[in-house]
Every structure is written in structure tokens, then in C-alpha cells.
N, C-alpha and C positions, 0 to 999 in steps of 0.2 A: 644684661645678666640679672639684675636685680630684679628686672620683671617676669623675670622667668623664677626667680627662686619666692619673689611675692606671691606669684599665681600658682603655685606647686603648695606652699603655705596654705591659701585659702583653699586649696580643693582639698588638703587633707582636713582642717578643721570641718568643713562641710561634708565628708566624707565621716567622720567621728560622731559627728551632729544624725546623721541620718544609722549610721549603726547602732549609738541608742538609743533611738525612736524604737526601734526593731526588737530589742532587747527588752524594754519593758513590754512592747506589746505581745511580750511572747510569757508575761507571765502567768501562770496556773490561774486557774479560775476559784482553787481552792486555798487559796495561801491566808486568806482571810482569817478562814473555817480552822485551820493549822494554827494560826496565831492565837486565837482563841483557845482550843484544843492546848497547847501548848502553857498558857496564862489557868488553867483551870489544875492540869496537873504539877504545876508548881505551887497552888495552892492546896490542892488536896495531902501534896508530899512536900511540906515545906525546908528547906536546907538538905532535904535528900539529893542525892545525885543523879541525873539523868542522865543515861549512858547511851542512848541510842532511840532515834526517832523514827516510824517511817507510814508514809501513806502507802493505805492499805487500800484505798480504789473508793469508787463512786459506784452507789446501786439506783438506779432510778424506781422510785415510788409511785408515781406520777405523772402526769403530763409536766407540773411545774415543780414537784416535789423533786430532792434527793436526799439521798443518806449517802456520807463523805467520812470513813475510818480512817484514824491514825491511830498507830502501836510505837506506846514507849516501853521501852526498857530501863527502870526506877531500880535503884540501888536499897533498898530501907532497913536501916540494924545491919547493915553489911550481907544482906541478903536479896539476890534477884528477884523482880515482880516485875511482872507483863500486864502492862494497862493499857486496855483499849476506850479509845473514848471515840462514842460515835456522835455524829453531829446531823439532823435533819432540816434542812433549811428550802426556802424556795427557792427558785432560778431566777424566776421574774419579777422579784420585789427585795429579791435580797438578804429576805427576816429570816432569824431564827427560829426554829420551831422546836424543837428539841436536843439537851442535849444528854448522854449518859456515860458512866465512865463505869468498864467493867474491871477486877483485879483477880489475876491467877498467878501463885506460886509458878518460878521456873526453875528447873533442876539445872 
């Protein structure tokens, strides 16, 4: 009996093991680009509140090139603002190439 509930043990730890193998490899390609994105608008809007994040998609520039949008929702003086910050980087090397941060009142 114990080697039954030993051997039920180890296939779930190994079972566990191989779900998040899976799980990270399933992370976005862009999450980098977001962190960054993310680190830029808490410094442009410091102690302001950010009330909502969201990727806004991936445009291809080039064979290696893309452009990667996220859109915050920034609280500032108790008033809504929509910043978009775009980010141009390559595929194949990883590097940044540009980045910019746009702001428009929202009603």
C-alpha cells in the first residue's frame, strides 16, 4: 500500500513539474516590451494612479522590425488620461529601437 501511495506521489510532483515547464513556455513574446512600457509610465506619471493596462497588438515594420502598443489609463489631478506608449524593437536581436509615449484627455 505504501507503494502505491509513494508512486501516485511521485507522478503527481512530475506531473506538476511538466505543467509548469508549459506554463512559462507559453509566456507572450511581449511581456518584456510591457515591463518596460509599464516602468516608463510610472515615471513620466509619478504617484499618479494607474487604473488600467492593456496591449493594444503588434504591427510588423519589417522582416526583423516591430511596433508592440500598450494603453494605460493614468488618473492625474483626479482626472482620466489615456497614454499610449509604443515601443519599436527587433525580433532577432532583442534591442530596442524606439520608444514614445502619446497623452489624450478622456471624457
Amino acid at each position: 500500500m505504501k507503494k502505491y501511495v509513494a508512486s501516485i506521489l511521485v507522478l503527481f510532483i512530475l506531473l506538476m513539474g511538466v505543467l509548469s515547464l508549459d506554463t512559462n513556455a507559453q509566456r507572450p513574446d511581449y511581456e518584456k516590451y510591457g515591463r518596460i512600457a509599464t516602468g516608463v509610465i510610472k515615471e513620466d506619471y509619478p504617484g499618479e494612479e494607474i487604473r488600467d493596462y492593456q496591449y493594444m497588438g503588434r504591427k510588423q515594420l519589417s522582416n526583423d522590425q516591430v511596433l508592440d502598443s500598450f494603453q494605460y489609463k493614468v488618473s492625474v489631478n483626479g482626472k482620466p488620461v489615456l497614454a499610449t506608449v509604443q515601443i519599436t524593437h527587433h525580433l532577432k536581436n532583442n534591442r530596442l529601437v524606439s520608444l514614445s509615449v502619446t497623452e489624450q484627455p478622456q471624457q
